[in-house]
KEKE-3310 file (N, C-alpha, C; in steps of 0.2 Angstrom, whole numbers, plus 5000, padded with zeros to 4 digits):
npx = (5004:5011:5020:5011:5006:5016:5020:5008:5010:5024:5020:5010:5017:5026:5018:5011:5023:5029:5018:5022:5032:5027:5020:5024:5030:5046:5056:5073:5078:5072:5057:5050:5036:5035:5032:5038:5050:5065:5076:5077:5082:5093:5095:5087:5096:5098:5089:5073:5058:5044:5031:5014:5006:4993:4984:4991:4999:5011:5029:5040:5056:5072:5087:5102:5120:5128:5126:5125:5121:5108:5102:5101:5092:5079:5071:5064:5060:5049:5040:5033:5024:5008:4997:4992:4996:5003:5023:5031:5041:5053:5065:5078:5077:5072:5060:5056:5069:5078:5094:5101:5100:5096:5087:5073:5056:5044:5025:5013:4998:4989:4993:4985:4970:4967:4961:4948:4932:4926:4938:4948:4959:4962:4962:4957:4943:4938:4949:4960:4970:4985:4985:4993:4983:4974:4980:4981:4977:4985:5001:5011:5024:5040:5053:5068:5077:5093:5104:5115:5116:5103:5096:5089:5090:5095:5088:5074:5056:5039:5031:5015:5013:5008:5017:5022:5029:5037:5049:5054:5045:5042:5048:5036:5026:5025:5023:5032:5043:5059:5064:5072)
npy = (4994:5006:5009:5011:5024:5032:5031:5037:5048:5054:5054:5065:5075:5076:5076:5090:5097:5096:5104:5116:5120:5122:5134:5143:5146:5148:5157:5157:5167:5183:5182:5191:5202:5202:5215:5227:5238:5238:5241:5236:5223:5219:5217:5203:5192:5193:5194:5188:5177:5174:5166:5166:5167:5160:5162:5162:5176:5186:5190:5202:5201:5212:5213:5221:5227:5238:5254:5265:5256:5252:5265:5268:5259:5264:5274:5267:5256:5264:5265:5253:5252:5254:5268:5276:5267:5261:5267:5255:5258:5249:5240:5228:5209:5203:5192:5190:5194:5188:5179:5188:5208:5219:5231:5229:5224:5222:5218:5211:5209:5191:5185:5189:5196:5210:5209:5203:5209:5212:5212:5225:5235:5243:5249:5241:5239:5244:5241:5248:5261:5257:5245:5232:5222:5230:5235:5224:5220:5229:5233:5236:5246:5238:5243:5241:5248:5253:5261:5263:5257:5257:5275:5284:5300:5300:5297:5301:5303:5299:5314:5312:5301:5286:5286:5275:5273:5259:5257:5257:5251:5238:5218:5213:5221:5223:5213:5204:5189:5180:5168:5162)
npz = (5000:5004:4994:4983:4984:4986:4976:4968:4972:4968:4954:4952:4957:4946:4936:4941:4940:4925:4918:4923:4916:4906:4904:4895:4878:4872:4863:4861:4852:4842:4837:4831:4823:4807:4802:4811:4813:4802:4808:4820:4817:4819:4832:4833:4836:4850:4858:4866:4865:4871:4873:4879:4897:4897:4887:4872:4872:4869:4872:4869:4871:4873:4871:4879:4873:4878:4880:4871:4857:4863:4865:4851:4846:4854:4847:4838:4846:4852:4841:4838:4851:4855:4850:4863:4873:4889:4895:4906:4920:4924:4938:4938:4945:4930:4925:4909:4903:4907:4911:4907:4910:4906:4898:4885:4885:4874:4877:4870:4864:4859:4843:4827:4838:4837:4824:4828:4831:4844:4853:4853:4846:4862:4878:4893:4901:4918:4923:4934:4929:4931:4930:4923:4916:4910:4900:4892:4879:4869:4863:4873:4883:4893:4903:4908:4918:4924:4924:4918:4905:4902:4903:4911:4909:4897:4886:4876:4884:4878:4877:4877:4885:4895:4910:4921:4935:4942:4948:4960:4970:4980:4979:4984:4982:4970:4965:4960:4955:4955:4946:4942)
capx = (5000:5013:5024:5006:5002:5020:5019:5003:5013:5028:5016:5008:5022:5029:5014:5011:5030:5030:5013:5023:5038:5025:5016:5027:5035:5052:5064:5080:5079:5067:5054:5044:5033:5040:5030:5040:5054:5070:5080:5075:5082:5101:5093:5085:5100:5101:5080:5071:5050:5042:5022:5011:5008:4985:4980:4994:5002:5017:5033:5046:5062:5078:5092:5107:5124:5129:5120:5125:5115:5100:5098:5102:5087:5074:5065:5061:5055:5044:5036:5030:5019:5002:4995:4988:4998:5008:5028:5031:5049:5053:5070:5079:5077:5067:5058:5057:5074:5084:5100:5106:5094:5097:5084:5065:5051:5037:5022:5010:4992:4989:4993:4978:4966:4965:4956:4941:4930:4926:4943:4949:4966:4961:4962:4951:4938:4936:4955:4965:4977:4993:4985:4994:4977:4972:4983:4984:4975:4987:5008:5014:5032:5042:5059:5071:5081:5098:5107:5120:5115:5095:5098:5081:5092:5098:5083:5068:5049:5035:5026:5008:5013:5007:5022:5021:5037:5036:5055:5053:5041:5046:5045:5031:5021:5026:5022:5040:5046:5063:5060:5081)
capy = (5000:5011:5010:5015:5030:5035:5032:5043:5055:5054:5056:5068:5080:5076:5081:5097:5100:5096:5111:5123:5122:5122:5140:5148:5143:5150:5154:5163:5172:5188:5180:5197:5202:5207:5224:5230:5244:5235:5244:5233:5216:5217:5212:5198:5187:5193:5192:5182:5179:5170:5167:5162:5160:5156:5164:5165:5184:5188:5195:5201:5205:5214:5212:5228:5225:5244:5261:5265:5252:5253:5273:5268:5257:5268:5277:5262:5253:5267:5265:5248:5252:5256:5274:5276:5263:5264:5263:5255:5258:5244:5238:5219:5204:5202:5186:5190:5196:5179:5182:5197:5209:5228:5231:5229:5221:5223:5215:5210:5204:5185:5185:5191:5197:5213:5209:5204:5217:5210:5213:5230:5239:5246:5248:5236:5244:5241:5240:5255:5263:5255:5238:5227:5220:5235:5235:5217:5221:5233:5232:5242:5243:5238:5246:5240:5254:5253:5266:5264:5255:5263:5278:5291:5306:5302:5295:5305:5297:5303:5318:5312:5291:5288:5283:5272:5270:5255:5253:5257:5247:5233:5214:5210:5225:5225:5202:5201:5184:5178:5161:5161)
capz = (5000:5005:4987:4978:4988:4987:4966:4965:4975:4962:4948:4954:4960:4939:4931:4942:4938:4918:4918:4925:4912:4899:4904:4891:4875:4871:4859:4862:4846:4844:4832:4833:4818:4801:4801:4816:4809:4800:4814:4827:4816:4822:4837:4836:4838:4858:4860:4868:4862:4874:4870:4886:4899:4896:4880:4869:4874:4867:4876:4865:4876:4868:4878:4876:4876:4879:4880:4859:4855:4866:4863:4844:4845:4856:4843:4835:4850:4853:4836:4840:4857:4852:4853:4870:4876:4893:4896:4912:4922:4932:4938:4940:4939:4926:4921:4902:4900:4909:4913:4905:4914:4905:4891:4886:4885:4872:4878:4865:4864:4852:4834:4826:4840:4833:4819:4830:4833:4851:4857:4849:4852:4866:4885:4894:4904:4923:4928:4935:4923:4932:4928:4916:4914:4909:4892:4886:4873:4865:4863:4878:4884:4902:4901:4915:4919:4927:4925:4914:4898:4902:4908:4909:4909:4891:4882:4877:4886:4876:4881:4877:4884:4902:4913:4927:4938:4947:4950:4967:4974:4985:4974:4987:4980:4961:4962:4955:4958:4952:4944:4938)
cpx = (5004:5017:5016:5007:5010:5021:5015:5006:5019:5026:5012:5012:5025:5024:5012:5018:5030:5024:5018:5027:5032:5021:5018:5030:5040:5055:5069:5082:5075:5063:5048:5041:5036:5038:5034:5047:5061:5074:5083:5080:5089:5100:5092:5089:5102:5094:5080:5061:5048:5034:5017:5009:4996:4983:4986:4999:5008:5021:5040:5053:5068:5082:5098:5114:5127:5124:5120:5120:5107:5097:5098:5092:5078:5069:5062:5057:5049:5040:5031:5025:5013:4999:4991:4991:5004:5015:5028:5040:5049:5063:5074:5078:5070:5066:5059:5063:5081:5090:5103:5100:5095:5092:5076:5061:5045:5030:5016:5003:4993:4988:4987:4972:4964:4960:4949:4938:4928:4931:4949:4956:4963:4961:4955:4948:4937:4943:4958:4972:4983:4993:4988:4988:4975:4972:4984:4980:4980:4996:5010:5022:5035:5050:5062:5077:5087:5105:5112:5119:5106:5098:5093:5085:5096:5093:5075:5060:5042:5030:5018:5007:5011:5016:5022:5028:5036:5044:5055:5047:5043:5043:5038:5024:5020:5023:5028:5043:5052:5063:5067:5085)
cpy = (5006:5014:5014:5019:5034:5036:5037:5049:5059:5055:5061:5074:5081:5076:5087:5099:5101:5103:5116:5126:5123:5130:5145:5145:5149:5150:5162:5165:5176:5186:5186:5198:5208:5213:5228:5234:5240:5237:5240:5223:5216:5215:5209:5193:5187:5196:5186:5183:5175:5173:5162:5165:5157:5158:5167:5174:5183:5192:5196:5205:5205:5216:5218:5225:5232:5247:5265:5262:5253:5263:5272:5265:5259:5270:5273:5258:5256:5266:5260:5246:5256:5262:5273:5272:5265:5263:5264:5253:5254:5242:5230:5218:5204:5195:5187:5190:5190:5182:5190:5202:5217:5225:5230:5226:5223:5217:5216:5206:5197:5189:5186:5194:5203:5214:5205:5208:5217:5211:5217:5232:5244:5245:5244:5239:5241:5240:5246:5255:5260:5247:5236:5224:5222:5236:5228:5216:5226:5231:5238:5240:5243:5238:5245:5244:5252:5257:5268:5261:5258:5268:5286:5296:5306:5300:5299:5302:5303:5308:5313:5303:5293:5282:5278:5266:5265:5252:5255:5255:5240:5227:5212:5214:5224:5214:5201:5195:5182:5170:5160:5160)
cpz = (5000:4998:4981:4981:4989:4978:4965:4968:4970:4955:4947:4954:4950:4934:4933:4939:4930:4915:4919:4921:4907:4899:4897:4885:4873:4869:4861:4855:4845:4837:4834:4826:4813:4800:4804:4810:4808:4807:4817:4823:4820:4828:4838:4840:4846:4859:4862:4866:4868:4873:4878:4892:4896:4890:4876:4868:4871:4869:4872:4871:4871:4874:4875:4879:4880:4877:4872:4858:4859:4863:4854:4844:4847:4853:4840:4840:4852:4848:4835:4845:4852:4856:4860:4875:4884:4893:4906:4916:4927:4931:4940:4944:4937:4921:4913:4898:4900:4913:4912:4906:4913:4900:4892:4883:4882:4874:4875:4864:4859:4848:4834:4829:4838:4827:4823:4835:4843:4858:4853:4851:4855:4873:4886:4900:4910:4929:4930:4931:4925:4930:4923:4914:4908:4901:4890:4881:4868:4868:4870:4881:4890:4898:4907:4914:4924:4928:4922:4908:4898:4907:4907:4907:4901:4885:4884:4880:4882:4878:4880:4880:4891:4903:4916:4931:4943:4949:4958:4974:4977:4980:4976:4983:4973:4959:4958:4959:4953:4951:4942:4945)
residu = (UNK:UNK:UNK:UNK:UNK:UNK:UNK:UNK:UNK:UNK:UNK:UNK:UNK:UNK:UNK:UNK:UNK:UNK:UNK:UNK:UNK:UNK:UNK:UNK:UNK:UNK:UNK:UNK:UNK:UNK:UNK:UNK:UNK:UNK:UNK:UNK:UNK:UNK:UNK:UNK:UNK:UNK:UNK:UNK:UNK:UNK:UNK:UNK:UNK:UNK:UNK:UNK:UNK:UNK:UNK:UNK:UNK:UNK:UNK:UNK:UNK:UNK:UNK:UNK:UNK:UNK:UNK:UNK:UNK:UNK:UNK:UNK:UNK:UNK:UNK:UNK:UNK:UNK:UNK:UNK:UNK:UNK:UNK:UNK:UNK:UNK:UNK:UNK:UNK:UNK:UNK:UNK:UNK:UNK:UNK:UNK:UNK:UNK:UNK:UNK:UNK:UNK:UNK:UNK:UNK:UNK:UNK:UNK:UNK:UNK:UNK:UNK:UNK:UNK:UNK:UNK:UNK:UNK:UNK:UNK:UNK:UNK:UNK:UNK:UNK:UNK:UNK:UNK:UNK:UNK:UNK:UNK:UNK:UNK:UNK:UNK:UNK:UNK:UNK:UNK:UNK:UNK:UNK:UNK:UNK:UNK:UNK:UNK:UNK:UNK:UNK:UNK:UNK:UNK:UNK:UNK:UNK:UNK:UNK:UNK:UNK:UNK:UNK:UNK:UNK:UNK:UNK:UNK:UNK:UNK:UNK:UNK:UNK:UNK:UNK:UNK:UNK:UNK:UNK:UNK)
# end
């Protein structure tokens, strides 16, 4: 009796365990969409896409080696967030980004929803503006700032974009968990 009840325990614990790896599929290349601004291609090869975790969402992380490069790329990443959309400053560790933890994070509703009129680009009604909820319907951008390869004081934020500074929020407050 006791080798069963220790099997369904072992079976058990390795199908919760094989779900958890599967929330997200992932490639460490930036398979982001070919409309996005040539610019942006010389990064792919130090992207990461990750698509998941319930309804297919799209997370396009562009990782920086230096501050050239990222301020090169800036104007073009802004061109990519969708009007209305928020930029939110947050600072390490960052789930999206992995290990190498400078750089930014487009978050991107599924392929296609756009095209149904049920689920518009638009904000979603009901959640308070600093919600991420709020915008998964629309490309909006999380910017991990640290001060030497992102650095506010060299990069313009667009006057008409809402901001939302969450780097100074403790991880308890912000739900940041490091999963690395």
């Amino acid at each position: 009796m006791k080798k069963f009840v220790a099997s369904v325990v072992v079976l058990a614990v390795f199908a919760v365990g094989s779900t958890a790896f599967g929330l997200y599929s992932v490639s460490d290349t930036g398979k982001r969409p070919k409309d996005w601004p040539r610019e942006l291609e010389t990064l792919r090869a130090q992207s990461r896409t990750l698509v998941g975790p319930t309804f297919a969402a799209r997370h396009f992380a562009m990782r920086f080696k230096d501050r050239d490069e990222f301020e090169a790329a800036w104007p073009h990443i802004l061109e990519v967030k969708s009007k209305g959309a928020p930029i939110y400053l947050v600072r390490g560790p960052n789930f999206f980004l992995g290990k190498k933890q400078t750089g930014v994070v487009v978050h991107c509703p599924p392929e296609g929803q756009w095209e149904n009129p049920k689920t518009p680009e638009a904000p979603i009604k009901g959640y308070p503006s600093d919600s991420r909820s709020r915008w998964q319907r629309m490309n909006y951008i999380e910017l991990l700032v640290d001060g030497e390869v992102v650095d506010l004081n060299r990069i313009p934020l667009p006057p008409d974009t809402l901001i939302i500074d969450e780097r100074f929020k403790s991880d308890k407050q912000n739900g940041a968990t490091n999963t690395e």
